[in-house]
SEDOTOR-107162 format. One record per residue (C-alpha): residue number from 0; residue in one letter; x, y, z. Coordinates in nm, 2 decimals, padded with zeros to 4 digits. Layout:
(NUM A (X Y Z))
...
***
This chain:
(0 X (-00.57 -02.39 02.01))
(1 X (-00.93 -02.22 02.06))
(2 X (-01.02 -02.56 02.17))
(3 X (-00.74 -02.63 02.42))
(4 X (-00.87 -02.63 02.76))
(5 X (-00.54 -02.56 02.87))
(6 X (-00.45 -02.22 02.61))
(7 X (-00.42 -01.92 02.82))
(8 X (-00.41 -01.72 02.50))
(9 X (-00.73 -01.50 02.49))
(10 X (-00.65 -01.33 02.17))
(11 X (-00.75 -01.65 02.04))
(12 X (-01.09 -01.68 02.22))
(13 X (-01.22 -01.35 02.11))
(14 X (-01.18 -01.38 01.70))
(15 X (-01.43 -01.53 01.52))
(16 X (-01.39 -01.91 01.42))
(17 X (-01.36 -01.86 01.01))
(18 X (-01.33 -01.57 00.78))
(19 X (-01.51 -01.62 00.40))
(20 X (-01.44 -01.45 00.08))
(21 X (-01.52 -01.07 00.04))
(22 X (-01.47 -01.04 00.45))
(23 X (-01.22 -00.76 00.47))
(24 X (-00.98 -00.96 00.70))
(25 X (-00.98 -01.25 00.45))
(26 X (-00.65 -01.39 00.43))
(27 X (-00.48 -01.11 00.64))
(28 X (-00.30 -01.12 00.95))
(29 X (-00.48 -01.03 01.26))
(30 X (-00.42 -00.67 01.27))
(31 X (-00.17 -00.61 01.57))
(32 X (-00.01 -00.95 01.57))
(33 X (00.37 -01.01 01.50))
(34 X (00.30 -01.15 01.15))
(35 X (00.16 -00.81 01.02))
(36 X (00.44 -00.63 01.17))
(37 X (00.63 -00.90 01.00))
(38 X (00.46 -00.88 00.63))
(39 X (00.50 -00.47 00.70))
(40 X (00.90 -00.53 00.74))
(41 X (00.91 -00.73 00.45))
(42 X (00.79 -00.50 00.23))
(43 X (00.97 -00.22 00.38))
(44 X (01.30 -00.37 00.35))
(45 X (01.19 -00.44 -00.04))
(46 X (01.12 -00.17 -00.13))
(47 X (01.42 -00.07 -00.03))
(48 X (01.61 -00.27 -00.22))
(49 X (01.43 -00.18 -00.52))
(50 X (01.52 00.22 -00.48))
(51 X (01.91 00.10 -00.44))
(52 X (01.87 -00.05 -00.77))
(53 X (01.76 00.22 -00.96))
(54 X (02.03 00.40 -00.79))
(55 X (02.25 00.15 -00.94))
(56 X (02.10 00.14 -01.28))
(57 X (02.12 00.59 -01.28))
(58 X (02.46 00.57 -01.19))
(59 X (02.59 00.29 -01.40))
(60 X (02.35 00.35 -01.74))
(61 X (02.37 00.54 -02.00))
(62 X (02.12 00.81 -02.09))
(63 X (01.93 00.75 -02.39))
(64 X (01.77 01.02 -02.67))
(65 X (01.45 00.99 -02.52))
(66 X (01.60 01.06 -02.15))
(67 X (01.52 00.72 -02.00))
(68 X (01.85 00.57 -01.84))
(69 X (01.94 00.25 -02.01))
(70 X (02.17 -00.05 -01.84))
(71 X (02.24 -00.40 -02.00))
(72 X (02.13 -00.65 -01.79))
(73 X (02.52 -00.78 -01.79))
(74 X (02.65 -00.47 -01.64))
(75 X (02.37 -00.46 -01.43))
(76 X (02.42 -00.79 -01.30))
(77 X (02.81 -00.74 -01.26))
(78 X (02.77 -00.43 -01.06))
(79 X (02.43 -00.48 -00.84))
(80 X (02.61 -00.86 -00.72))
(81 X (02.79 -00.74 -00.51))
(82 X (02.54 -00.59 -00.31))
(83 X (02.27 -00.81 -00.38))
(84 X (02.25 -01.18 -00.52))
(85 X (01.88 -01.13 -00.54))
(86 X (01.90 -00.89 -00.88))
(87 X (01.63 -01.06 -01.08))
(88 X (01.37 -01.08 -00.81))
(89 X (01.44 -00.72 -00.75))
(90 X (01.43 -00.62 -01.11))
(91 X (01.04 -00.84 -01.15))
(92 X (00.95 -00.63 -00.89))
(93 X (01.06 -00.28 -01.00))
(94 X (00.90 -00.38 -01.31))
(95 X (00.57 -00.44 -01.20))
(96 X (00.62 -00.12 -00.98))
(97 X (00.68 00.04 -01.34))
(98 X (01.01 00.20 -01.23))
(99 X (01.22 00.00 -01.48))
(100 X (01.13 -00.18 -01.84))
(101 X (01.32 -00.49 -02.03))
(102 X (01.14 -00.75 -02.30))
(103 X (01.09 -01.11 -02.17))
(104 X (00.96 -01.28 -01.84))
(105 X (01.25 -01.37 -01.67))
(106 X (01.62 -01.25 -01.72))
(107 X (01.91 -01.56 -01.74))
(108 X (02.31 -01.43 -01.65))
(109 X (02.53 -01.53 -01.97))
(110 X (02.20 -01.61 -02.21))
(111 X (02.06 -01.21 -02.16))
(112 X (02.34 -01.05 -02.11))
(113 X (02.27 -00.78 -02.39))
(114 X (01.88 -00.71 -02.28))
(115 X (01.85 -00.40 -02.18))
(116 X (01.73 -00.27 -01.91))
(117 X (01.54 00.12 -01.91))
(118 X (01.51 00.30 -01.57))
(119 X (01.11 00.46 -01.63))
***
């Protein structure tokens, strides 16, 4: 488009042609544009979801002796389905947020039903 005669988009004209590695704006949105607002949405809207789930996990867990509440990841998954079908992707993400702990990479429905989950 910056070399379309026929582009009446001037935010187009006025950035500069490339961006290299260790520029600032490197692999960013343009700041203003619709897909920053859009990026800034989408993590909102996570993070969201990950604060419902520990909600879930406190109210459906158990408190252990070391005052962490603990949830298997079958209960969890039986409970939190119902508002969400995304449960695994929002338990990766609360763990590397350090809000929750379980062993393993990935969690399976049926195969890890007993791991447990610990609300950090």
């Amino acid at each position: 488009q910056r070399k379309n005669p026929f582009s009446s988009d001037d935010r187009l004209a006025s950035k500069p042609a490339h961006t290299h590695r260790g520029d600032p704006s490197y692999g960013r949105p343009p700041e203003g544009s619709r897909t920053e607002q859009r990026g800034k949405d989408a993590h909102s809207h996570v993070g969201k979801e990950v604060e419902e789930l520990c909600l879930v996990i406190r109210r459906t867990g158990v408190v252990g002796e070391d005052g962490h509440v603990s949830v298997t990841f079958g209960q969890l998954f039986e409970t939190y389905v119902t508002i969400s079908n995304k449960v695994v992707g929002i338990l990766l993400r609360a763990r590397k947020h350090g809000l929750v702990h379980f062993e393993g990479e990935m969690l399976w429905q049926g195969k890890d039903d007993d791991v447990v989950i610990t609300l950090l």
